[in-house]
VEXDREN-256153 format. One record per residue (C-alpha): y, z, x; residue in one letter. Coordinates in Angstrom, 3 decimals, always signed. Example, Ala and Ser with C-alpha at 12.3 -4.5 7.8 and 13.67 -1.06 7.14 Angstrom:
tordo north:-4.500; up:+7.800; east:+12.300; residuo:A
tordo north:-1.060; up:+7.140; east:+13.670; residuo:S
***
This chain:
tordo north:+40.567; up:+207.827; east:+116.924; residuo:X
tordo north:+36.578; up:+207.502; east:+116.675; residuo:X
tordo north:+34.749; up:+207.406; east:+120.025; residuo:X
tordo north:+33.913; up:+203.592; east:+119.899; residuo:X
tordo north:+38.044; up:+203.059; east:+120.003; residuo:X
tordo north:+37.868; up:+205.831; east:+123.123; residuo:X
tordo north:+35.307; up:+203.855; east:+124.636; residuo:X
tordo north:+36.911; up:+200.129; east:+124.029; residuo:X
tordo north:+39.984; up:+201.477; east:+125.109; residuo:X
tordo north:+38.543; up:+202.604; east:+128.358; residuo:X
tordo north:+36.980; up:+199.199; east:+129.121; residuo:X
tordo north:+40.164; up:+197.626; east:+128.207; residuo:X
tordo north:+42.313; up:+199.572; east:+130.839; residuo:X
tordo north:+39.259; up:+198.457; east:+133.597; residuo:X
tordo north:+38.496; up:+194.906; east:+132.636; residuo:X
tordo north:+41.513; up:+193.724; east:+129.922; residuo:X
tordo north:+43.046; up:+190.183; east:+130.954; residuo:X
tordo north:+46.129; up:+189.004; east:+130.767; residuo:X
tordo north:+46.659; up:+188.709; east:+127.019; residuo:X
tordo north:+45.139; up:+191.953; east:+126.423; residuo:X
tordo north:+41.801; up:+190.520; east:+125.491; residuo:X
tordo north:+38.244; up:+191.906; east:+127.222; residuo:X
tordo north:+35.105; up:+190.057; east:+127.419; residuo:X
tordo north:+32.380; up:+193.071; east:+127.249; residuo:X
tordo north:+29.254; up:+191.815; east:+129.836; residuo:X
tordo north:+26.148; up:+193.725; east:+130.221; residuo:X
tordo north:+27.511; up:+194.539; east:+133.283; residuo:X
tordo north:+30.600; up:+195.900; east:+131.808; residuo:X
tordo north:+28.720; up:+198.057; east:+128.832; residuo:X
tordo north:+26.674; up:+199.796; east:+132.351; residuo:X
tordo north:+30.065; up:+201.948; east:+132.814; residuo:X
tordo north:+29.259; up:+203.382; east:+128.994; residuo:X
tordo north:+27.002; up:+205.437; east:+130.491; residuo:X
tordo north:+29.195; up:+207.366; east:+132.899; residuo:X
tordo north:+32.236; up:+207.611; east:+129.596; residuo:X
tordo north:+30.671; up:+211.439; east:+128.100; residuo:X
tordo north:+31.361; up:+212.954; east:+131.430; residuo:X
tordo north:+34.823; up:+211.398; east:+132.432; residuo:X
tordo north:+35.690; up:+211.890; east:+128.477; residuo:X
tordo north:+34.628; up:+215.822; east:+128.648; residuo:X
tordo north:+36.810; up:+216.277; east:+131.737; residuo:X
tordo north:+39.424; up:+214.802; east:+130.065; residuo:X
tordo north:+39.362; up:+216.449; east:+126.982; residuo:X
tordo north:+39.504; up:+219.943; east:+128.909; residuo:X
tordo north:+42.592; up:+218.949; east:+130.520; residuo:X
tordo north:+44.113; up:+217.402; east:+127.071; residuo:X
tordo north:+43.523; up:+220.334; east:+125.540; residuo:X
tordo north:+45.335; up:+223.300; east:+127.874; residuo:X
tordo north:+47.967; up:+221.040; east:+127.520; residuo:X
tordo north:+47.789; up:+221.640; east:+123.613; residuo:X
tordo north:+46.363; up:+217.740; east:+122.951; residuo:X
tordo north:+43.938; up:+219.517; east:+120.208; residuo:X
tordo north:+46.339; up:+221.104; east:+118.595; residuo:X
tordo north:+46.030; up:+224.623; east:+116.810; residuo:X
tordo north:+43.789; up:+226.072; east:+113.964; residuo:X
tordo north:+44.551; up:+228.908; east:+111.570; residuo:X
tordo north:+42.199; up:+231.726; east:+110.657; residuo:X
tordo north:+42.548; up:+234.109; east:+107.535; residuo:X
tordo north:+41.073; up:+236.663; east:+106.919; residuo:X
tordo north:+41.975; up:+240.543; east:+104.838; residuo:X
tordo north:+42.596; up:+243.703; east:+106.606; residuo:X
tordo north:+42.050; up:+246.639; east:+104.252; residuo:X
tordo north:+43.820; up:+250.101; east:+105.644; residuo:X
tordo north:+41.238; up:+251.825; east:+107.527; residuo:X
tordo north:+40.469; up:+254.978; east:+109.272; residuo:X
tordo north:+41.425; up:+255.788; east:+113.083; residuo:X
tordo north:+44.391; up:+254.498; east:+115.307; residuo:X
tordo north:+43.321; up:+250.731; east:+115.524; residuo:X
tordo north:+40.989; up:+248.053; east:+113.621; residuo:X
tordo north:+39.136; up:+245.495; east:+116.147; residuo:X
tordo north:+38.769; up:+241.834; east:+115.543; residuo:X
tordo north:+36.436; up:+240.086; east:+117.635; residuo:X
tordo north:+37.472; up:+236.224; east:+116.481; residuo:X
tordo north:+34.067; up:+234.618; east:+117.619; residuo:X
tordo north:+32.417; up:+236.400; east:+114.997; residuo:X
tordo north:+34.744; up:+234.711; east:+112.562; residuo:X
tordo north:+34.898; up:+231.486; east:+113.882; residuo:X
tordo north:+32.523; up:+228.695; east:+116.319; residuo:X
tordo north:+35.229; up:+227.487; east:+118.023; residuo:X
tordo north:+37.108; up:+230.002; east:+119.204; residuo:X
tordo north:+38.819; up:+229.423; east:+122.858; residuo:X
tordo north:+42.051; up:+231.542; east:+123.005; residuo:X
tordo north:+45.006; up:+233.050; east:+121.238; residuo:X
tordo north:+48.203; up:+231.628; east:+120.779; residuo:X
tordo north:+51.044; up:+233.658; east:+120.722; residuo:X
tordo north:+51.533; up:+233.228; east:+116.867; residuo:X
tordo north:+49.867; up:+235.687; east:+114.337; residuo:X
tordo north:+51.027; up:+236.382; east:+111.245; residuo:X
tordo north:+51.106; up:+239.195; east:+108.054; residuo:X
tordo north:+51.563; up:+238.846; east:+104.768; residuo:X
tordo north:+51.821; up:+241.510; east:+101.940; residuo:X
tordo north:+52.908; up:+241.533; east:+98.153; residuo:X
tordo north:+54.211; up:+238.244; east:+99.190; residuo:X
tordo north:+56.481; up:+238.883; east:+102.010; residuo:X
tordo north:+55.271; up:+236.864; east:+105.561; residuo:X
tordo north:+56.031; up:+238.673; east:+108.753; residuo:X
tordo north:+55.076; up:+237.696; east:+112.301; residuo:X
tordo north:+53.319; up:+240.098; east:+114.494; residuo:X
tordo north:+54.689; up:+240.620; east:+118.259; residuo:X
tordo north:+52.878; up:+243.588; east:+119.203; residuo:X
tordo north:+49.804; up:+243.260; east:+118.852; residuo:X
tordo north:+46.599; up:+243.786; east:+121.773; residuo:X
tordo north:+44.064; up:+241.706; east:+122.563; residuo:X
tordo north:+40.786; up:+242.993; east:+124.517; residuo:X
tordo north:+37.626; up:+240.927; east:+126.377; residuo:X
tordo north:+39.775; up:+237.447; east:+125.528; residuo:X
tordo north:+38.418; up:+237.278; east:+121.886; residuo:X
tordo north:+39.114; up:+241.204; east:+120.300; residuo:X
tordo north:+42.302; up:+241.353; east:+118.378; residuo:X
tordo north:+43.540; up:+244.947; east:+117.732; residuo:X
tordo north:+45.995; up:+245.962; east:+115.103; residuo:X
tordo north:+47.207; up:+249.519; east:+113.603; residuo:X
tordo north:+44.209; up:+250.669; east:+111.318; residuo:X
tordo north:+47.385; up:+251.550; east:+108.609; residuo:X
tordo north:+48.049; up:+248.092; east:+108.381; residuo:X
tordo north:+46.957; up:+246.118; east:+105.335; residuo:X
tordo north:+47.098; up:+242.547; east:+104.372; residuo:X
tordo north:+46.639; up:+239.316; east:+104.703; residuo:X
tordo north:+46.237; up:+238.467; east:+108.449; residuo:X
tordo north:+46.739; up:+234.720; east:+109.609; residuo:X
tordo north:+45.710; up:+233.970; east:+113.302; residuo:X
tordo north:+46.437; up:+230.736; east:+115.347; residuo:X
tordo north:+44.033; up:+229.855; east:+117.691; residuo:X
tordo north:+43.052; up:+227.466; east:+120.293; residuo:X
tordo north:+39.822; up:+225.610; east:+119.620; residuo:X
tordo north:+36.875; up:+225.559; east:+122.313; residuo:X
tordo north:+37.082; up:+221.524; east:+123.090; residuo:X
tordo north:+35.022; up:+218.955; east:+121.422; residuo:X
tordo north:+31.982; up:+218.146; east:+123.821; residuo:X
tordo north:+30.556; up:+214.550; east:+124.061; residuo:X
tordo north:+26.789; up:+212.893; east:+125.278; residuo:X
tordo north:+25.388; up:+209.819; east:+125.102; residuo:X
tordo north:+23.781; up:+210.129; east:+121.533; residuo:X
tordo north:+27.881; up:+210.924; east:+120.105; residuo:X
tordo north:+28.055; up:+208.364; east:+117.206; residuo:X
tordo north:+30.029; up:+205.522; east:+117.669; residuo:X
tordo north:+32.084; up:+206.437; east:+114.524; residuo:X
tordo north:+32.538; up:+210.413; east:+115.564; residuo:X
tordo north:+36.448; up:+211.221; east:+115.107; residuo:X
tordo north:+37.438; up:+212.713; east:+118.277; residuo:X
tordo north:+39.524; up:+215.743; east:+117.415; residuo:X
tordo north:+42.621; up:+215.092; east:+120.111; residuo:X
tordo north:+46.095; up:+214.682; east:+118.659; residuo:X
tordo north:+47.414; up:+211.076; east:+118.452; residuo:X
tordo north:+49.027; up:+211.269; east:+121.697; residuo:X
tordo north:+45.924; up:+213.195; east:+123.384; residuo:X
tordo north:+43.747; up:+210.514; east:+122.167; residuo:X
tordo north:+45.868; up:+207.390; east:+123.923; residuo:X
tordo north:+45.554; up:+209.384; east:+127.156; residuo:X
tordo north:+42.078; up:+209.829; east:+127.272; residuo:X
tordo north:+41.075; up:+206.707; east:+127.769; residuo:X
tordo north:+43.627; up:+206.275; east:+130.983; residuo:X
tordo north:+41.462; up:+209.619; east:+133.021; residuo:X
tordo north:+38.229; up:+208.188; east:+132.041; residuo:X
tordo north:+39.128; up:+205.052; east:+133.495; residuo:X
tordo north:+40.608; up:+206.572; east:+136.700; residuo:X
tordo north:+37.435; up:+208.580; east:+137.459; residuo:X
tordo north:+34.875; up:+205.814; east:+136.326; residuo:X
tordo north:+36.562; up:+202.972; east:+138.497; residuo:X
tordo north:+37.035; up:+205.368; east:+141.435; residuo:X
tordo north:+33.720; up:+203.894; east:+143.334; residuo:X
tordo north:+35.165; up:+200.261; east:+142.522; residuo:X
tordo north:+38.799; up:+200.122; east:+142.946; residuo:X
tordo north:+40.379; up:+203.277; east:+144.316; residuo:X
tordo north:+44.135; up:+201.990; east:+144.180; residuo:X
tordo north:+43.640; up:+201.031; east:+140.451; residuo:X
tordo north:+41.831; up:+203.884; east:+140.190; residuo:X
tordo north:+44.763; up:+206.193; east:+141.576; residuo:X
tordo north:+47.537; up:+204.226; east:+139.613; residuo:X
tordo north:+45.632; up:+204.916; east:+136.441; residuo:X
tordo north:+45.161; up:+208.489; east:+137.489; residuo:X
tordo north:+48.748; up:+209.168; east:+137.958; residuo:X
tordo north:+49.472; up:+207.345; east:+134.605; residuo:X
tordo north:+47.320; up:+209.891; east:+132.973; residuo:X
tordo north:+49.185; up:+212.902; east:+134.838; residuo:X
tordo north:+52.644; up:+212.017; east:+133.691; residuo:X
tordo north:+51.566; up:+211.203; east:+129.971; residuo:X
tordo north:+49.604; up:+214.859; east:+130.488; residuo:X
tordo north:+53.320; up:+216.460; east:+131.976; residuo:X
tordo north:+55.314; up:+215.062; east:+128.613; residuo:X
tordo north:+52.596; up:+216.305; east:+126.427; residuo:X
tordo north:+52.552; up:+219.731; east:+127.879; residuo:X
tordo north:+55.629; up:+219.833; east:+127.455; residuo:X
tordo north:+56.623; up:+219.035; east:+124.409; residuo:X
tordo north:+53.628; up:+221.363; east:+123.178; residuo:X
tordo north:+56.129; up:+224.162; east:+124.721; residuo:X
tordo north:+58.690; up:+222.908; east:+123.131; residuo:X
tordo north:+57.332; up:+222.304; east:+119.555; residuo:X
tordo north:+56.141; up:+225.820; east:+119.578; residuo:X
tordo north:+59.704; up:+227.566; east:+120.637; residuo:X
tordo north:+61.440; up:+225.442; east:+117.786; residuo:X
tordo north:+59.248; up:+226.892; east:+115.231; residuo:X
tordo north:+60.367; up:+229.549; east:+112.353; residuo:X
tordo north:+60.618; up:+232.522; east:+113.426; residuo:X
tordo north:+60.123; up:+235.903; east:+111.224; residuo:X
tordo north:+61.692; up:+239.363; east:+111.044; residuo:X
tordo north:+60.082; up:+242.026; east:+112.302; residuo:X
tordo north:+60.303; up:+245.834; east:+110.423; residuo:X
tordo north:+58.053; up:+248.049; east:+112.779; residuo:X
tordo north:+57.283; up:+248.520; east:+116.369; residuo:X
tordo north:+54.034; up:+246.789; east:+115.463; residuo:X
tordo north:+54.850; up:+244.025; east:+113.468; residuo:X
***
């Protein structure tokens, strides 16, 4: 969903008539300006419910000297916000996950110098941040169901001034869409494949 649908969307849940339809006024395009800030609130909450979704870095780890090799994952990536619990070895074509591995200052992953392969990391992304100069046509990166929800908290916080019962309904709206998402992030990620492990490490 680009941000103009984000933003239509939004005026539709304040000002929509009966048949759906909405009339945009110059009055009505004034509440564009206060959409970045309700839309980066919501997109922080969206996203530690896992309504961004997950993104996969590769990279080589060559056997090294010492006890452990250090990985500091912003220095790979722009974007990096957290780990997931998923991380992942392959070598000579055989895919394990690893469980025991450390993390250090949020971003440093640490393995066993010895080990060597392919390394595949899943992590969250830092959320997308809008302004007022976003393009109208800028995809907002929120998974399908993320994306119908954002427009119900922007509402809710931009209408608060105006009409706090509407306000309140569309707030709690937002909260239980936020509750199913959440959890069937939790969900999708305890039904996925799992792999055998073959060391205390790995």
């Amino acid at each position: 969903m680009i941000w103009k649908d984000i933003k239509r969307a939004t005026l539709q849940r304040l000002f929509a008539t009966e048949d759906g339809t909405v009339v945009i006024s110059d009055a009505k395009e004034s509440y564009v300006g206060y959409m970045p800030a309700a839309a980066n609130e919501g997109i922080y909450l969206l996203a530690h419910a896992g309504g961004i979704g997950v993104k996969t870095l590769r990279f080589e780890k060559k056997r090294s000297d010492g006890n452990y090799s250090r990985f500091d994952m912003n220095k790979y990536t722009e974007d990096f916000r957290s780990f997931t619990d998923e991380i992942y070895i392959e070598t000579e074509g055989v895919r394990q996950r690893i469980y025991g591995y450390v993390t250090e200052a949020a971003s440093v992953l640490v393995l066993p110098a010895w080990l060597e392969g392919e390394i595949t990391v899943y992590y969250n992304p830092l959320p997308q941040i809008i302004t007022l100069s976003t393009p109208d046509e800028e995809e907002i990166r929120l998974l399908p169901m993320a994306a119908s929800l954002l427009p119900l908290y922007m509402a809710s916080q931009i209408f608060k001034d105006d009409d706090m019962r509407q306000a309140v309904q569309l707030r709690n709206e937002f909260e239980t869409g936020l509750a199913r998402l959440s959890a069937m992030t939790i969900r999708d990620r305890k039904n996925k494949e799992k792999f055998t492990s073959v060391t205390g490490w790995i």
